[in-house]
C-alpha positions, 0 to 999 in steps of 0.5 A, spaced: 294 522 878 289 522 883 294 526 889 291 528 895 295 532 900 294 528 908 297 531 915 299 537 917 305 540 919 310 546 917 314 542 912 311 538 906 314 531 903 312 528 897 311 521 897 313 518 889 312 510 887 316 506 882 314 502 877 309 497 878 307 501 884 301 505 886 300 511 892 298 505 896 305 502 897 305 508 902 300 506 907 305 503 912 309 509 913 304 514 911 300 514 918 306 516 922 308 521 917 302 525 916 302 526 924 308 531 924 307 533 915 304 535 909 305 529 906 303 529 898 301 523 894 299 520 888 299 514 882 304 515 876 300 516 870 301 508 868 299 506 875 294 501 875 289 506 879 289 511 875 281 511 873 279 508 866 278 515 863 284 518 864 288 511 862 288 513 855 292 519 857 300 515 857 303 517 851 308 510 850 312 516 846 311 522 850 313 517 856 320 514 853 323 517 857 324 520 865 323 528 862 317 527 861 314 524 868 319 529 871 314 535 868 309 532 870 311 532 878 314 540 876 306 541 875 303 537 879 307 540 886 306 547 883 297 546 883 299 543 889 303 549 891 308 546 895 314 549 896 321 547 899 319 540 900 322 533 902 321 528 896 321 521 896 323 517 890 322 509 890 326 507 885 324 510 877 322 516 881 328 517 885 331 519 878 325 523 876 326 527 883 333 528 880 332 531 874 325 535 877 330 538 881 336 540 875 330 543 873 327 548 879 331 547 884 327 551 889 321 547 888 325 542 892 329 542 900 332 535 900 331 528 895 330 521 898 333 516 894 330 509 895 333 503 891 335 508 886 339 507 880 341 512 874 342 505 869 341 497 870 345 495 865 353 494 867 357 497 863 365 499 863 367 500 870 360 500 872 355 496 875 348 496 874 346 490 876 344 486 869 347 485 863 343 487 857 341 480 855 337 479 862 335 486 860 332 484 854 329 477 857 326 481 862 322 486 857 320 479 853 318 476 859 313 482 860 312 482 853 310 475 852 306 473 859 305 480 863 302 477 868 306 471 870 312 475 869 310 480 875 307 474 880 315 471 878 317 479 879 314 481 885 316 474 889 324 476 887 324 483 889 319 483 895 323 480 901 320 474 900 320 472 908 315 477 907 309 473 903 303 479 904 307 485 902 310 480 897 302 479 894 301 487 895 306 489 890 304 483 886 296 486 885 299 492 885 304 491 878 299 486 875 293 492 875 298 495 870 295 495 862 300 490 860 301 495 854 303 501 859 307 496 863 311 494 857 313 500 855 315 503 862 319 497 864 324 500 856 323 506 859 325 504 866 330 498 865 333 501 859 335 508 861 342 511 863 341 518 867 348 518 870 350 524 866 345 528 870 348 527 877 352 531 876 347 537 875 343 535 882 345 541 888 340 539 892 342 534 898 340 527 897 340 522 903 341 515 898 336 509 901 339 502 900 337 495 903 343 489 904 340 485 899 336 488 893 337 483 886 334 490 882 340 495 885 347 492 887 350 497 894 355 499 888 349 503 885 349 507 893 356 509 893 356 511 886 350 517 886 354 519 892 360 520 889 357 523 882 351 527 886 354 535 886 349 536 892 351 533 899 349 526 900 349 520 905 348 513 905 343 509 908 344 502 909 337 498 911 339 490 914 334 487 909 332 484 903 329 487 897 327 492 892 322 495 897 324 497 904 316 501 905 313 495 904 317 489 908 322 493 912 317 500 913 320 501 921 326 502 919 325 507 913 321 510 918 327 512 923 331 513 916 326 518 914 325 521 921 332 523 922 332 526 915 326 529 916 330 532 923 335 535 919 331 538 914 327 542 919 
């Protein structure tokens, strides 16, 4: 998983990429954090930068759910040996940060849900974003042309007034395996955690932007009202699915108060 701890400091945060990412989508932000943190990083077992002879390590069956990708951050943060440690999740792994921490509670002090969402598909008296059919177009998209889809992905889910951090997430989804990708895009896309939130005591600091086409602010108010744990809501003014890349200063300051009040 190619995890490295970099900073120092008293307190530990674990920084978790979402689909198509890798640790790299962190390096804007990261040069700040480790002046005052421990901070942990690394690449999900389907990231693109993974070494070659460990790719064939993704189980498509062992990996069709969050459960498995939840173990795997339990392990990594015990042979790491952090304890009560910030944990930020990017989408996908804001929801795998939840069911690591109904898992071993102690493991965690606060979660950072960035663009987060326990379910994509709208359902009665709940928005997910999408319906299934656009669902299942997207899984079809990938499917059949991997990597025109992604170049067409990353231009609607980067702030597009933002052509670098755009052409970043770009490189970074198309280095997936189009097998991999597609089986983590069902996984991901297809997934309904809400019965879990419930089961989450730790508090959450729930990140969202203005503007993001992946997660509507519906989504937002909806982990806080199910969430057990205290939560709040952050709201960043821009647009897009990835504030680290295209709104990185803000979630900064956002991250900087948390990280204040968990001190």
């Amino acid at each position: 998983m190619n995890a490295r701890i970099v900073g120092s400091g008293s307190q530990n945060l674990v920084l978790a990429h979402g689909f198509g990412g890798e640790q790299s989508v962190w390096d804007k932000i990261l040069p700040d954090l480790t002046k005052h943190f421990r901070v942990l990083v690394f690449d999900w077992i389907f990231s693109g930068a993974v070494k070659e002879e460990h790719q064939d390590l993704f189980d498509p069956e062992k990996y069709s759910s969050y459960d498995a990708f939840a173990d795997d951050l339990i392990c990594l943060i015990d042979e790491m040996n952090l304890k009560s440690a910030v944990f930020v999740g990017h989408s996908m792994s804001g929801m795998i940060g939840c069911i690591a921490s109904i898992k071993r509670s102690e493991l965690f002090k606060r979660l950072v849900l960035v663009g987060a969402s326990p379910r994509y598909i709208n359902a009665d008296e709940y928005e997910g974003g999408f319906k299934k059919s656009e669902i299942d177009d997207i899984v079809s998209n990938i499917e059949f042309d991997f990597q025109n889809w992604a170049a067409g992905f990353a231009s609607l889910v980067v702030d597009a007034r933002d052509p670098p951090s755009v052409e970043t997430f770009r490189k970074s989804l198309a280095n997936m395996r189009p097998e991999v990708a597609l089986s983590v895009a069902k996984t991901v896309f297809y997934s309904d955690e809400r019965e879990i939130l419930d089961k989450v005591s730790i508090p959450c600091t729930i990140v969202q932007t203005t503007s993001d086409i992946v997660v509507p602010n519906s989504v937002a108010y909806y982990l806080q009202e199910k969430i057990k744990g205290k939560s709040t809501v952050e709201i960043i003014e821009t647009n897009g699915h990835f504030p680290l890349l295209s709104a990185h200063q803000q979630l900064l300051d956002v991250l900087k108060g948390v990280l204040a009040l968990s001190n």
